[in-house]
C-alpha positions as CSV (number, residue, x, y, z in Angstrom):
1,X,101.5,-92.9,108.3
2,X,104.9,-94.1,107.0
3,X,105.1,-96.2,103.7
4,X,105.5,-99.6,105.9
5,X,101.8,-99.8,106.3
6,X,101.2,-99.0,102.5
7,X,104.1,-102.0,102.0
8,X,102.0,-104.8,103.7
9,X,98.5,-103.2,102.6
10,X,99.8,-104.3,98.4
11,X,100.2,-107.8,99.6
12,X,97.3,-109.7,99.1
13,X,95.6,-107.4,96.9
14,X,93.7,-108.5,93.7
15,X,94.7,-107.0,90.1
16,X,94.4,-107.8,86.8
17,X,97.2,-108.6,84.0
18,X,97.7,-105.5,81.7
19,X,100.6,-106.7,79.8
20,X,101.8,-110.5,79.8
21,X,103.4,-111.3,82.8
22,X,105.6,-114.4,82.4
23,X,109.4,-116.0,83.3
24,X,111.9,-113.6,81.4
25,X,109.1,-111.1,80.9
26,X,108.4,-107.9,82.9
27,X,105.0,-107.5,82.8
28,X,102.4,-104.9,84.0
29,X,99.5,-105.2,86.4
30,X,96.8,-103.0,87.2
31,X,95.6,-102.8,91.3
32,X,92.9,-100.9,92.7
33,X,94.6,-99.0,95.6
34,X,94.6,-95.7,97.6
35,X,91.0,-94.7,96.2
36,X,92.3,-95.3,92.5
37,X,93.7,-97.4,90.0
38,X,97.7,-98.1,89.9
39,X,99.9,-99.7,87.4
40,X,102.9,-102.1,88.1
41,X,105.5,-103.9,86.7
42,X,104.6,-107.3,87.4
43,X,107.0,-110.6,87.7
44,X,105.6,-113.9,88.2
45,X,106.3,-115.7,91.5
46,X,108.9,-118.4,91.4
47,X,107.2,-121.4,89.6
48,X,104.7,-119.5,88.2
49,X,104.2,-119.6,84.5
50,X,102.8,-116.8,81.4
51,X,99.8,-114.9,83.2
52,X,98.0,-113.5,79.9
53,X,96.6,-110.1,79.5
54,X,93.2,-110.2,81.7
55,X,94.3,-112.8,83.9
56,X,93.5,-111.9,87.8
57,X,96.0,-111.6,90.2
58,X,96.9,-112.0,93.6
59,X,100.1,-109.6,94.8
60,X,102.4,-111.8,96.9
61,X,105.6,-109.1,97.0
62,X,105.8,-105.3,96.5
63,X,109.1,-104.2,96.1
64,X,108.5,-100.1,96.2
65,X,107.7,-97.9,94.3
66,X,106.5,-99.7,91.1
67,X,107.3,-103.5,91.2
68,X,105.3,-106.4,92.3
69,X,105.8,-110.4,92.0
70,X,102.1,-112.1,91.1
71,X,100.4,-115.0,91.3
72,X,96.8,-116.5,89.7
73,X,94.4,-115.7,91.6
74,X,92.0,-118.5,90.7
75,X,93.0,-121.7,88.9
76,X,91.9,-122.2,85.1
């Protein structure tokens, strides 16, 4: 199994905001993945704004091997 299938397997998956995510901030994410728990840095999606510590996620990009772009998962 090459890493393609573990690319398009991040996107859509639900995490929650470890460190503030926000425009000019890298933040940090954590995703339940692989039979574990992974951290990533974390940059909101275009138009997105500050995603406080807590805040659910959705992955929308996964730019290997650490990085991926996040949206709210649910609206306040």
């Amino acid at each position: 199994m090459g890493d393609t299938g573990a690319d398009a397997d991040m996107v859509g998956m639900i995490g929650r905001v470890t460190g503030t995510v926000g425009p000019g901030l890298v933040g940090e994410v954590i995703v339940r993945i692989r039979g574990g728990a992974e951290h990533f840095l974390a940059h909101p999606v275009h138009g997105t704004g500050r995603l406080a510590v807590g805040t659910v996620v959705t992955v929308v990009e996964y730019l290997p091997p650490r990085t991926v772009y996040v949206m709210a998962a649910y609206d306040n």
